[in-house]
N, CA and C atoms as an extended XYZ file, in Angstrom:
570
Properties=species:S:1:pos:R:3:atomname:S:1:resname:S:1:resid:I:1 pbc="F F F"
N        83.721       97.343      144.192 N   UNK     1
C        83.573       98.723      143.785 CA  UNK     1
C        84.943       99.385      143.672 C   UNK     1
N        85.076      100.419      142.736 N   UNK     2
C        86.526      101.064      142.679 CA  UNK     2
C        86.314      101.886      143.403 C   UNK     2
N        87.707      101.925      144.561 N   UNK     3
C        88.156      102.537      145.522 CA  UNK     3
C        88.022      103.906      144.832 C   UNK     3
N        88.921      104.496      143.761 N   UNK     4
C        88.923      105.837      142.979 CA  UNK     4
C        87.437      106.592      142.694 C   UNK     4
N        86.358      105.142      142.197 N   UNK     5
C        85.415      105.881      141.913 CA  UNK     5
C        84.172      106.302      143.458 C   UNK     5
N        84.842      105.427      144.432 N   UNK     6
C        83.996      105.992      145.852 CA  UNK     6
C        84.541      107.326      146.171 C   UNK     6
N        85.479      108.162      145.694 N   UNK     7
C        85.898      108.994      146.048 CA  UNK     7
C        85.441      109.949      145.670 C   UNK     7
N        84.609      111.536      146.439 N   UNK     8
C        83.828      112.046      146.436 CA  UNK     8
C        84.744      113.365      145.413 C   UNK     8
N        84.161      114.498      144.581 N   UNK     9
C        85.174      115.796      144.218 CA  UNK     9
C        85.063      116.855      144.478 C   UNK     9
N        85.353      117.706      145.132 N   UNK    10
C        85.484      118.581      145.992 CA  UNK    10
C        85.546      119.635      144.833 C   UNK    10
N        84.638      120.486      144.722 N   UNK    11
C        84.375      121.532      143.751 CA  UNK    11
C        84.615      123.100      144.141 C   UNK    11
N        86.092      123.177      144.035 N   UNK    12
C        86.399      124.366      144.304 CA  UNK    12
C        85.805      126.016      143.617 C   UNK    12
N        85.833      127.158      144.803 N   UNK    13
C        85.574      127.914      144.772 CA  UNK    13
C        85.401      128.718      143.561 C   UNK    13
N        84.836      129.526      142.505 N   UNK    14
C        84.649      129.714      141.126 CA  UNK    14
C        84.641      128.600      140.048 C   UNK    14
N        84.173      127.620      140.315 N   UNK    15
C        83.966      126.485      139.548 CA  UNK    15
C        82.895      125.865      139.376 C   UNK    15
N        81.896      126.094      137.832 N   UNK    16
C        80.370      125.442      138.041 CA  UNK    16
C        80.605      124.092      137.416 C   UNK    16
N        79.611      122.981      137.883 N   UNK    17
C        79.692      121.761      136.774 CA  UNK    17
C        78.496      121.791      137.056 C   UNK    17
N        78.136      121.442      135.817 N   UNK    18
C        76.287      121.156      135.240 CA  UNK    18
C        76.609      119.570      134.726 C   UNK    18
N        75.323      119.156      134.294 N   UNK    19
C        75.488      117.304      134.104 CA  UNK    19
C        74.385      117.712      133.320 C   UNK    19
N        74.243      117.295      131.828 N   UNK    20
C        73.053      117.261      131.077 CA  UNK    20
C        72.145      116.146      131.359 C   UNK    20
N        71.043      116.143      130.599 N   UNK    21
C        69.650      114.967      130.470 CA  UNK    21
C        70.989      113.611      129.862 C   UNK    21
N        71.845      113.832      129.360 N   UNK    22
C        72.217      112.623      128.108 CA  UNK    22
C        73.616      112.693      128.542 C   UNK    22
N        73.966      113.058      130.186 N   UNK    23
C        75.187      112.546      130.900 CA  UNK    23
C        76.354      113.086      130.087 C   UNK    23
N        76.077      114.309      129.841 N   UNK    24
C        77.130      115.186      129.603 CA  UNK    24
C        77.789      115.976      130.527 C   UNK    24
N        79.287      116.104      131.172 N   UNK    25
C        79.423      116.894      132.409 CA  UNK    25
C        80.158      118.389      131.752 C   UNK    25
N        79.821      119.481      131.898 N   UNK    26
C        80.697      120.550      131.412 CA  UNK    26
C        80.692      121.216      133.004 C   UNK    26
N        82.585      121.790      132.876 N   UNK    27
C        83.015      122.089      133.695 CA  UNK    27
C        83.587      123.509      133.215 C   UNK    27
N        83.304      124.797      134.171 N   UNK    28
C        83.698      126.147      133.529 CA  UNK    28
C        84.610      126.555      134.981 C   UNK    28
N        85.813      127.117      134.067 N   UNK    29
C        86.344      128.037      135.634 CA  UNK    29
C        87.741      128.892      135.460 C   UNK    29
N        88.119      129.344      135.448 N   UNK    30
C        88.989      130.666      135.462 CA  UNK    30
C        89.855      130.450      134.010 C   UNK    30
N        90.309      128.996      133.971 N   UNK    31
C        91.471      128.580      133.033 CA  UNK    31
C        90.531      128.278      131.560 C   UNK    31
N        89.070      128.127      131.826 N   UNK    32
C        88.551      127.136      130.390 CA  UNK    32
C        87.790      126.897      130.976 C   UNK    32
N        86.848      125.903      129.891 N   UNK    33
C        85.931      125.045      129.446 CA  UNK    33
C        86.351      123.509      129.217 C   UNK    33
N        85.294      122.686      130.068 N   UNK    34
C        85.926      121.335      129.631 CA  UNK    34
C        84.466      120.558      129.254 C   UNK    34
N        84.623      119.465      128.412 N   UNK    35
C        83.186      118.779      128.343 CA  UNK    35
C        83.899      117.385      128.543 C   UNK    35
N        82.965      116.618      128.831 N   UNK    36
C        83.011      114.414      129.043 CA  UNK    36
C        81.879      114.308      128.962 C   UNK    36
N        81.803      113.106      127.924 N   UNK    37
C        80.700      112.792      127.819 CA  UNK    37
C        80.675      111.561      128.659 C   UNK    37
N        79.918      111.200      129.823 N   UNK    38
C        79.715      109.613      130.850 CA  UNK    38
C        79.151      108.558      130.143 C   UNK    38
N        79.448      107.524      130.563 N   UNK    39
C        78.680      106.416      129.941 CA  UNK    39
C        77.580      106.301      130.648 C   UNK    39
N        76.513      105.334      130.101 N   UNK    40
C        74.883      106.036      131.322 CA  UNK    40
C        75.165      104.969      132.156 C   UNK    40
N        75.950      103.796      132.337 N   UNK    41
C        75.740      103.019      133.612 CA  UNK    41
C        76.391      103.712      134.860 C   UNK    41
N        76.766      105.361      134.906 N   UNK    42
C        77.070      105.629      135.722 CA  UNK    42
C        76.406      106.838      135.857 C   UNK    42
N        75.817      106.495      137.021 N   UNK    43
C        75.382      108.086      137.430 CA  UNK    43
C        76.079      109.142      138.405 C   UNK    43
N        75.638      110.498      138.724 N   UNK    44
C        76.328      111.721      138.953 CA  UNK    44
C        75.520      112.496      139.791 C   UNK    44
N        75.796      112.724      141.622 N   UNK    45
C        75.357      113.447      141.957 CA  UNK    45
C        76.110      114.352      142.314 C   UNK    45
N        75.785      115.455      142.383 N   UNK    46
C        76.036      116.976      143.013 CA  UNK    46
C        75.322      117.527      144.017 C   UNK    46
N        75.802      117.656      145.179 N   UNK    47
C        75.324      118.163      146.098 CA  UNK    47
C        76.478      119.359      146.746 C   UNK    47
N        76.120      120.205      147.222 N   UNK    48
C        77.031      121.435      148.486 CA  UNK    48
C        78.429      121.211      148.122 C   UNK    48
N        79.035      121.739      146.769 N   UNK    49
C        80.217      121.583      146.359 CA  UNK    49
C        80.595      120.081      146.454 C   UNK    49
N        80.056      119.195      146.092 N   UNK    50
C        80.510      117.912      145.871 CA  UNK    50
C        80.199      117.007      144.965 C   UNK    50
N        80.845      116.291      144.511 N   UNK    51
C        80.562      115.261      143.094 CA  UNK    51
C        80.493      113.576      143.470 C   UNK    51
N        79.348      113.153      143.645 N   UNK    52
C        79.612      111.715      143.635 CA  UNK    52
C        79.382      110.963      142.425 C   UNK    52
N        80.007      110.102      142.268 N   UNK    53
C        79.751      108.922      141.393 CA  UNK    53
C        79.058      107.767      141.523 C   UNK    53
N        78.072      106.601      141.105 N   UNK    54
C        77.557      105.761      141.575 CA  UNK    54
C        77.263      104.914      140.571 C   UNK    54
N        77.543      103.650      140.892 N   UNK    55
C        77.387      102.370      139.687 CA  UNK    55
C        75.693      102.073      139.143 C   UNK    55
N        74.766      102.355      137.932 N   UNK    56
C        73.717      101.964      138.458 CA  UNK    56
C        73.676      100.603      137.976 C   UNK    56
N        73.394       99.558      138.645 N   UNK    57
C        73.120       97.991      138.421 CA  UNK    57
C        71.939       98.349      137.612 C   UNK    57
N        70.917       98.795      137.646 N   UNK    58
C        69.770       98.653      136.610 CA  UNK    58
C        70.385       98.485      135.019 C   UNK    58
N        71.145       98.739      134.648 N   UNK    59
C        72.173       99.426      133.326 CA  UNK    59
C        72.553       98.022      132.942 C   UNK    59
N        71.655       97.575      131.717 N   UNK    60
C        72.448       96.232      131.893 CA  UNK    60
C        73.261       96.250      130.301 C   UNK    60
N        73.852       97.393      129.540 N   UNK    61
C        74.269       97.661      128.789 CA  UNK    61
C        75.611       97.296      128.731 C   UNK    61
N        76.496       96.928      129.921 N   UNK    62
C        77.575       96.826      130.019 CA  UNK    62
C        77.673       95.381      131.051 C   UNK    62
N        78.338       94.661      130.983 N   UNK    63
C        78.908       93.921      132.415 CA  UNK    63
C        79.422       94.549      133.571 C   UNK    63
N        78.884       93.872      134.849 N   UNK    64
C        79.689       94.283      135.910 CA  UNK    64
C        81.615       94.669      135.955 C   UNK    64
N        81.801       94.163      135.079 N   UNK    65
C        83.153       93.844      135.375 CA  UNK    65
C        83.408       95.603      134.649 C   UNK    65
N        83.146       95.708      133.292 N   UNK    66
C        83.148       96.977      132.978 CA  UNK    66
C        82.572       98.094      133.143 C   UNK    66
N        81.393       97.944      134.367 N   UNK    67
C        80.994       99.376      134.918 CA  UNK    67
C        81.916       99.639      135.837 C   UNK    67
N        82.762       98.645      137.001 N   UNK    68
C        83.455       98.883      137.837 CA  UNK    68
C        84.480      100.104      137.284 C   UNK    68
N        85.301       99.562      136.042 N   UNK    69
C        86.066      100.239      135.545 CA  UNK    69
C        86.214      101.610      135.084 C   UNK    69
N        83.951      101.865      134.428 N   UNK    70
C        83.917      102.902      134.628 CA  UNK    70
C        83.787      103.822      135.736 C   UNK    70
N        83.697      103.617      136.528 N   UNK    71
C        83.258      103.911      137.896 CA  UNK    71
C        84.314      104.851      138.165 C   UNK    71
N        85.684      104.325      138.331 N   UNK    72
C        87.098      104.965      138.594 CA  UNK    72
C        87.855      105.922      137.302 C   UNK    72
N        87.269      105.662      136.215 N   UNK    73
C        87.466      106.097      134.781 CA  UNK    73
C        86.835      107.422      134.678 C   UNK    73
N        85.842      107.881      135.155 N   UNK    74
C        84.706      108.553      134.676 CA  UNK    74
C        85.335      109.716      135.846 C   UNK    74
N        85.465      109.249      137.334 N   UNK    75
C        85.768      109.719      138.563 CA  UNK    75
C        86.981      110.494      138.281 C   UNK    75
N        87.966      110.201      137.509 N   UNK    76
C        89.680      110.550      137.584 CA  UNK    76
C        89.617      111.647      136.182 C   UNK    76
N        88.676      111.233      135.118 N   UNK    77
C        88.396      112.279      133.997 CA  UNK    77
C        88.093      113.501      134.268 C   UNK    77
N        86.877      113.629      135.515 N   UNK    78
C        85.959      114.423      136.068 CA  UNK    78
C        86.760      115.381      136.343 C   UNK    78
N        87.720      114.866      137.699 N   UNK    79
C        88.922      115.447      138.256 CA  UNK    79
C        89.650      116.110      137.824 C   UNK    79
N        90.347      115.407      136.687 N   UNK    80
C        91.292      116.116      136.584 CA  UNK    80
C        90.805      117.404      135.359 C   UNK    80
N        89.354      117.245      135.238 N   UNK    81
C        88.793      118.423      134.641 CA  UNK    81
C        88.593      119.308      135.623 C   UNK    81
N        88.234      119.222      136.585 N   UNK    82
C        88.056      120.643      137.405 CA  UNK    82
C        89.512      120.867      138.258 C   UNK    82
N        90.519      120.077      138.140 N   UNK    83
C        91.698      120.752      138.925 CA  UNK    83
C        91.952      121.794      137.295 C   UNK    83
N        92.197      121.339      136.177 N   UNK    84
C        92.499      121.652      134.936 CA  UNK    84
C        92.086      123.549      134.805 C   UNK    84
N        90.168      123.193      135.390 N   UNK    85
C        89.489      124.751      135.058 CA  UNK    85
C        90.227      125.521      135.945 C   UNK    85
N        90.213      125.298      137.389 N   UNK    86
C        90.477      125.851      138.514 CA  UNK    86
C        92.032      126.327      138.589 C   UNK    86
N        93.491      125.086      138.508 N   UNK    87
C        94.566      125.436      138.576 CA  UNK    87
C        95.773      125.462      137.431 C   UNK    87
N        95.012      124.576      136.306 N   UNK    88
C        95.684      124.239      134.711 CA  UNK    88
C        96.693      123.287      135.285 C   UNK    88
N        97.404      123.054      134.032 N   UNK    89
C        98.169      122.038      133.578 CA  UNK    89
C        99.437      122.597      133.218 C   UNK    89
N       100.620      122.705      133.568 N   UNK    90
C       101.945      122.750      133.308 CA  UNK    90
C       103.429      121.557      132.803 C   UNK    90
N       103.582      121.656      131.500 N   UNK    91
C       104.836      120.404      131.463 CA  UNK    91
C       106.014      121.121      130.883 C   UNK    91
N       107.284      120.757      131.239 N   UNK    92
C       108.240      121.485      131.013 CA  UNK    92
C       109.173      120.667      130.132 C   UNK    92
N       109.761      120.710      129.285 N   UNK    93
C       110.885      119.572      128.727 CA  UNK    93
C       111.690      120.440      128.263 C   UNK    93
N       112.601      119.985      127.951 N   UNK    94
C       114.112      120.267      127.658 CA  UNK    94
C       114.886      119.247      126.348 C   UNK    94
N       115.370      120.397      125.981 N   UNK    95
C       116.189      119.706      124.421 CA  UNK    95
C       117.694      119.925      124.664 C   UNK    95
N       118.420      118.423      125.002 N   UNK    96
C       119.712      117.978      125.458 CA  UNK    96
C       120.285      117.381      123.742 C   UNK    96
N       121.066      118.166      123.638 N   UNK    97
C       121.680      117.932      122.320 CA  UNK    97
C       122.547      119.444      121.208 C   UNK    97
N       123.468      118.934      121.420 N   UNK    98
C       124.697      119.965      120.552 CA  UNK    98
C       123.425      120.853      119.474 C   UNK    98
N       123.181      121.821      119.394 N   UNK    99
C       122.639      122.625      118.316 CA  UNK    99
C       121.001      122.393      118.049 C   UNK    99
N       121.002      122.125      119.350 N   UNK   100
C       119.127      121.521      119.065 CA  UNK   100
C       118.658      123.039      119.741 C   UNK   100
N       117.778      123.330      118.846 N   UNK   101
C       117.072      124.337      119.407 CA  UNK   101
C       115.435      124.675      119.163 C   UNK   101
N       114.898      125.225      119.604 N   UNK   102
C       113.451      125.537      119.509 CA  UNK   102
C       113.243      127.401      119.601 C   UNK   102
N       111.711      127.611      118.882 N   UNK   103
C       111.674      128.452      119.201 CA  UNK   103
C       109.829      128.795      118.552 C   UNK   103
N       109.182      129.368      118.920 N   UNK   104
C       107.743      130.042      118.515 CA  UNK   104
C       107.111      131.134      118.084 C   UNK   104
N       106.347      131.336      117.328 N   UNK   105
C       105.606      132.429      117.186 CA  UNK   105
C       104.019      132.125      117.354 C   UNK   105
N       103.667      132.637      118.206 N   UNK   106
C       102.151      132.031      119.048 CA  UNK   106
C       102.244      130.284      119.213 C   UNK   106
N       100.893      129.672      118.044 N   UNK   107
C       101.285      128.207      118.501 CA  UNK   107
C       102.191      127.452      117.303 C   UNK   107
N       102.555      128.216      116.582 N   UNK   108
C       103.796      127.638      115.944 CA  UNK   108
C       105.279      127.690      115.800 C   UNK   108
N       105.282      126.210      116.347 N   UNK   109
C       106.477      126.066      117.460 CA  UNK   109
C       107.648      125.409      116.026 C   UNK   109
N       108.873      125.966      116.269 N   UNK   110
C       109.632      125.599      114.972 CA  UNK   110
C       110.706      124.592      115.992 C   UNK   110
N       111.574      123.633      115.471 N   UNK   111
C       112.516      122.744      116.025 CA  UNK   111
C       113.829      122.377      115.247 C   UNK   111
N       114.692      122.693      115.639 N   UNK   112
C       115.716      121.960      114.879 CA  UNK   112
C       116.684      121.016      115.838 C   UNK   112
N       116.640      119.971      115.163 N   UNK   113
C       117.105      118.837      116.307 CA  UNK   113
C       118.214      117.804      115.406 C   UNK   113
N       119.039      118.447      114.418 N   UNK   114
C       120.030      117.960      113.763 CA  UNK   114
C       119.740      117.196      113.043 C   UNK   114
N       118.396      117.378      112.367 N   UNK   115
C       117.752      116.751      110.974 CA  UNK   115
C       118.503      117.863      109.557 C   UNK   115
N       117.991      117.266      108.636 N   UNK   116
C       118.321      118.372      107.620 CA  UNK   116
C       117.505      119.562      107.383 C   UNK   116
N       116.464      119.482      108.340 N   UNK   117
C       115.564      120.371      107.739 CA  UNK   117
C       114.540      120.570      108.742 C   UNK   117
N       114.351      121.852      109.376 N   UNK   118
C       113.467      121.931      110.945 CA  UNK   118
C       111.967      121.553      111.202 C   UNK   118
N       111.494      120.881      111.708 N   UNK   119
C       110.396      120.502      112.362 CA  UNK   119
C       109.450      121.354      113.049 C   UNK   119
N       108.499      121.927      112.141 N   UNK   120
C       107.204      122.587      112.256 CA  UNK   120
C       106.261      122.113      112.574 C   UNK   120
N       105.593      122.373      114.249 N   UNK   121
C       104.530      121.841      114.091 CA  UNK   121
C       103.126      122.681      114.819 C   UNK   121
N       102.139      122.727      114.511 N   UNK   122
C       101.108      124.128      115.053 CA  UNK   122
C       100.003      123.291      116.218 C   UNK   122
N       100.629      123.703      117.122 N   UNK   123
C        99.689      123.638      118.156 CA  UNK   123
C        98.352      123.719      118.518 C   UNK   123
N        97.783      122.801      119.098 N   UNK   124
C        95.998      123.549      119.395 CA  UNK   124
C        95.832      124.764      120.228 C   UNK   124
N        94.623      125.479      119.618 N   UNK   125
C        94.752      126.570      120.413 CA  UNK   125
C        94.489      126.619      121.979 C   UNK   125
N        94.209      125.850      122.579 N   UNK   126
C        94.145      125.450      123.699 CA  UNK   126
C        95.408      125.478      124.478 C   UNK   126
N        96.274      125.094      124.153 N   UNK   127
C        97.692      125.314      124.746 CA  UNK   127
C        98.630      126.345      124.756 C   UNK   127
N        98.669      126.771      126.040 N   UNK   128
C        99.836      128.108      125.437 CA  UNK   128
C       101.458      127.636      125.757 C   UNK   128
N       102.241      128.149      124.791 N   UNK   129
C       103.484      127.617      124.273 CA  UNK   129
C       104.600      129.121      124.567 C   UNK   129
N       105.287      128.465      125.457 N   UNK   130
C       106.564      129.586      126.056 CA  UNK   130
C       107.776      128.839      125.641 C   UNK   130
N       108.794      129.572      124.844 N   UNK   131
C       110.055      128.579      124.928 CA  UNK   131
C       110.973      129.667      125.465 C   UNK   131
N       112.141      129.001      126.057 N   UNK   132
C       113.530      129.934      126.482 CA  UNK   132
C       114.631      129.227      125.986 C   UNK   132
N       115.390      130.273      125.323 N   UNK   133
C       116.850      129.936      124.999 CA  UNK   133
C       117.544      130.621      126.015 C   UNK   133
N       118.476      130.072      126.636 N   UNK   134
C       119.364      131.042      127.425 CA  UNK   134
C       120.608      130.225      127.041 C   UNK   134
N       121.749      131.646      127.219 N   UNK   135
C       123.319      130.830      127.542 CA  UNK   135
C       123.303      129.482      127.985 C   UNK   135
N       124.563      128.795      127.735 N   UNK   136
C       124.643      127.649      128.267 CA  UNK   136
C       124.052      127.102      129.376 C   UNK   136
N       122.752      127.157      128.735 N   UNK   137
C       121.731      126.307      129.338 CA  UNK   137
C       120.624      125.668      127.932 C   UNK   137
N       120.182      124.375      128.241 N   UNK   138
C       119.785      123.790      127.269 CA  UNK   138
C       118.056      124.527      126.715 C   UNK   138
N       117.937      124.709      125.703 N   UNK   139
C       116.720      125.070      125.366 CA  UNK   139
C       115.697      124.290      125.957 C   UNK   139
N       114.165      125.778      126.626 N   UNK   140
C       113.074      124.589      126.941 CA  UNK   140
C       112.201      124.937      126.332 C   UNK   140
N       110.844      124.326      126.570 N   UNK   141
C       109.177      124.603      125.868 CA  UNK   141
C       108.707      124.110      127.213 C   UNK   141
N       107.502      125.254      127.372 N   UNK   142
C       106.751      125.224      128.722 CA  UNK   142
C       105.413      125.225      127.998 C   UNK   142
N       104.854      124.317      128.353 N   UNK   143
C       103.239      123.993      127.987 CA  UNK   143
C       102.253      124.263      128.823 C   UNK   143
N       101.681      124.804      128.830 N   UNK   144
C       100.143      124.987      129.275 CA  UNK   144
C        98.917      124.845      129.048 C   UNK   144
N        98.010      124.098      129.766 N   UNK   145
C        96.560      124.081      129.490 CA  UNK   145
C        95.624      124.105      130.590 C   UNK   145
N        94.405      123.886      130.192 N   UNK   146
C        93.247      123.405      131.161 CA  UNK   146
C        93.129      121.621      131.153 C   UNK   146
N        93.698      121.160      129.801 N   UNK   147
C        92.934      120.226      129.777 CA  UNK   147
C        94.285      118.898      129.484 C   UNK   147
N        94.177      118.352      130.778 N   UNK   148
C        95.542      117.225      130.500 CA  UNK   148
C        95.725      116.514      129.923 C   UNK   148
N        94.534      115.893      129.435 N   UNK   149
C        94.412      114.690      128.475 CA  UNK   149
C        95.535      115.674      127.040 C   UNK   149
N        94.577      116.369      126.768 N   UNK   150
C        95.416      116.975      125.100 CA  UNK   150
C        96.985      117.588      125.431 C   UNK   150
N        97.183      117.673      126.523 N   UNK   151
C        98.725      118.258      126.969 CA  UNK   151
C        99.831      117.599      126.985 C   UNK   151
N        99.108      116.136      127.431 N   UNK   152
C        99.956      114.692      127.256 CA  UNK   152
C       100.332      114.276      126.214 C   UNK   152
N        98.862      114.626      125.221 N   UNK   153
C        99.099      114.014      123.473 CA  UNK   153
C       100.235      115.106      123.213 C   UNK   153
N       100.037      116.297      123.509 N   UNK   154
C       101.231      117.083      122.658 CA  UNK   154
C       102.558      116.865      122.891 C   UNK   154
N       102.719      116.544      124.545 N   UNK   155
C       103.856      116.109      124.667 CA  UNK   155
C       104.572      114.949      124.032 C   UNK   155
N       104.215      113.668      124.287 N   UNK   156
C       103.948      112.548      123.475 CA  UNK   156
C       104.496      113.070      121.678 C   UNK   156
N       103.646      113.883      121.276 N   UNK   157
C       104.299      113.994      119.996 CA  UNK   157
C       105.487      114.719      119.787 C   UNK   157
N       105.630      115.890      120.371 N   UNK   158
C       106.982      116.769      120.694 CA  UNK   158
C       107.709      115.563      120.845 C   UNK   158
N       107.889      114.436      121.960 N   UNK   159
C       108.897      113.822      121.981 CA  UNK   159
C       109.450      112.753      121.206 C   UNK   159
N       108.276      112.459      120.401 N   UNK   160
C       108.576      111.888      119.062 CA  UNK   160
C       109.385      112.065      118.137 C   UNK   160
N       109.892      113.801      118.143 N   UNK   161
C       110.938      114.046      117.541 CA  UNK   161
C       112.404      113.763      117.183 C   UNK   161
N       112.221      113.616      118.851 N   UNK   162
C       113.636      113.118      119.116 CA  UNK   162
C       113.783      112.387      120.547 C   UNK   162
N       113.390      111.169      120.521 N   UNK   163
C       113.469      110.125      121.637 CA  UNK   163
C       114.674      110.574      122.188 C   UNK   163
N       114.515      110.194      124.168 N   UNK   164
C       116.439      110.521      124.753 CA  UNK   164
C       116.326      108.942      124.231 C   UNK   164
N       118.147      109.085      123.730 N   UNK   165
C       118.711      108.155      123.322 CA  UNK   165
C       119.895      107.269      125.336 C   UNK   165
N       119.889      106.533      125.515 N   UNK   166
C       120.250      105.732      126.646 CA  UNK   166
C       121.939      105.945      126.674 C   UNK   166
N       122.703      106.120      124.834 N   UNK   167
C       124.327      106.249      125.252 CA  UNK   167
C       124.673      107.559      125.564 C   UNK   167
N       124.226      108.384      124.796 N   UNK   168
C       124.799      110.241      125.125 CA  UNK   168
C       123.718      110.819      126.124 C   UNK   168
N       122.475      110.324      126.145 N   UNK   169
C       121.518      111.282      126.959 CA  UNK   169
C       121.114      112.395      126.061 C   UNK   169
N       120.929      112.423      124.434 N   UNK   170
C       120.487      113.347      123.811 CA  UNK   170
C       119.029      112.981      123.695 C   UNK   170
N       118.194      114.054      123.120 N   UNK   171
C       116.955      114.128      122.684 CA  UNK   171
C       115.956      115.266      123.332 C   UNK   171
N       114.441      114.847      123.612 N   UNK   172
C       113.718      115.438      124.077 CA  UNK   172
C       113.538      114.813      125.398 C   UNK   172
N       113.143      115.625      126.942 N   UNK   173
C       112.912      115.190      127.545 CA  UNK   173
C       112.399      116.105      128.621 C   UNK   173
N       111.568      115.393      129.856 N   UNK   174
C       110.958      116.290      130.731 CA  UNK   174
C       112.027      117.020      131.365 C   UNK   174
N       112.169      117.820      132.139 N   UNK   175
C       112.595      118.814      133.442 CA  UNK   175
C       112.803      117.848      134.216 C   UNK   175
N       113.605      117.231      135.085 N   UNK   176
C       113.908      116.439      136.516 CA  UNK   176
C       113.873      114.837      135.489 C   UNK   176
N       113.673      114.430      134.151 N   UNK   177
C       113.563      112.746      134.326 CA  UNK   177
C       115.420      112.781      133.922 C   UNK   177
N       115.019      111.526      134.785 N   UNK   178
C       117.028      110.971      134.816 CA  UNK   178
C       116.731      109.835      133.416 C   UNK   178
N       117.328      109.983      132.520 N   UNK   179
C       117.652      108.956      131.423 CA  UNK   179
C       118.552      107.501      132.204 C   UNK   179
N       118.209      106.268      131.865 N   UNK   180
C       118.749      105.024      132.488 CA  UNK   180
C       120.391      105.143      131.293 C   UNK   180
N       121.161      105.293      131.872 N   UNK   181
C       122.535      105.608      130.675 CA  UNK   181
C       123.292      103.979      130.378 C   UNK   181
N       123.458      103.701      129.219 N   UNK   182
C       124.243      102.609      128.987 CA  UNK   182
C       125.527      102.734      128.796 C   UNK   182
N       126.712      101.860      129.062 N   UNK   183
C       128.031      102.306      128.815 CA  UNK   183
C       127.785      101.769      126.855 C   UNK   183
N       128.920      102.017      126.315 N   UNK   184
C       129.195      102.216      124.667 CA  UNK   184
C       129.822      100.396      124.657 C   UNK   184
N       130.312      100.448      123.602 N   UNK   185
C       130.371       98.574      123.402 CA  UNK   185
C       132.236       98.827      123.840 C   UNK   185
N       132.984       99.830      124.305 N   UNK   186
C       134.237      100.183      124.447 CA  UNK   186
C       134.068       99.807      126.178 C   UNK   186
N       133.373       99.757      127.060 N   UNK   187
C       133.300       99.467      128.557 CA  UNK   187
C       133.221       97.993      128.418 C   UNK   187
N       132.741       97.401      127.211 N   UNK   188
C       132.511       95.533      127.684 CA  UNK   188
C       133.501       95.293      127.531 C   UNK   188
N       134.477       95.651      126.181 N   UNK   189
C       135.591       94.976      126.014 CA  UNK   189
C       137.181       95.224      126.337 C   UNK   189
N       137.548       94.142      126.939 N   UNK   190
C       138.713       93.924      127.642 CA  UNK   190
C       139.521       92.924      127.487 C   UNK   190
């Protein structure tokens, strides 16, 4: 059995989850709305602020090997939907690079990252989008949501723009990640 999916969810204070006839879970709470749809070899109880998960063996739609998986899959989705309603989702990155800058008007976020020509791209409305330019300090974009799964994809594509590169440390990148730095082909040779 997955360890993740024995693990019970603790359904904080202003937070409803309902479970439909056809194993639909919607989760409502201060930040949003979230929906998952379950696979049926797993079932869903709710009891006194709590969420269990449970494998049903009757379900012979799937193999053992892949209900296990859902088991912990279904459990960690759930989750991180009701931390999502209850406390949201925050990612911060930073644009390290001579003349790279960003900037928004609601969810359309404009970029210039030393292409010929700036990088427009419009956000879901689900996410709210803060950027800061300050003095010599590097431009950021602060993301917000309820829902992490789509916060990741956006990030993911934002950084598509402009991968950190390993010799200068330019590009896109989170708040606190250290880039692995390579010396230039001028440190090998001697």
């Amino acid at each position: 059995m997955s360890r993740i999916g024995k693990l019970p969810i603790n359904i904080p204070a202003g937070v409803t989850v309902n479970v439909s006839d056809d194993n639909v879970v919607t989760v409502k709470g201060k930040e949003g709305e979230l929906k998952q749809a379950v696979h049926p070899s797993i079932k869903i109880n709710l009891s006194e602020g709590q969420m269990t998960f449970e494998m049903d063996e009757t379900n012979d739609t799937v193999d053992a090997k892949q209900r296990h998986a859902f088991h912990g899959l279904y459990r960690s989705l759930i989750n991180n939907m009701v931390i999502g309603v209850s406390e949201g989702y925050t990612k911060q990155m930073e644009l390290v690079g001579v003349g790279y800058r960003v900037s928004n008007q609601g969810n359309l976020v404009e970029f210039a990252l030393g292409y010929t020509h700036p990088i427009v791209i419009q956000l879901p409305a689900e996410i709210k989008v803060e950027t800061k330019s300050e003095r010599n300090q590097n431009p950021q974009i602060i993301l917000k949501s309820c829902d992490k799964q789509l916060l990741g994809q956006v990030c993911a594509k934002i950084r598509t723009f402009r991968k950190p590169e390993p010799y200068k440390g330019k590009g896109i990148l989170f708040i606190g990640e250290q880039i692995r730095r390579k010396s230039g082909k001028s440190a090998g040779a001697k």
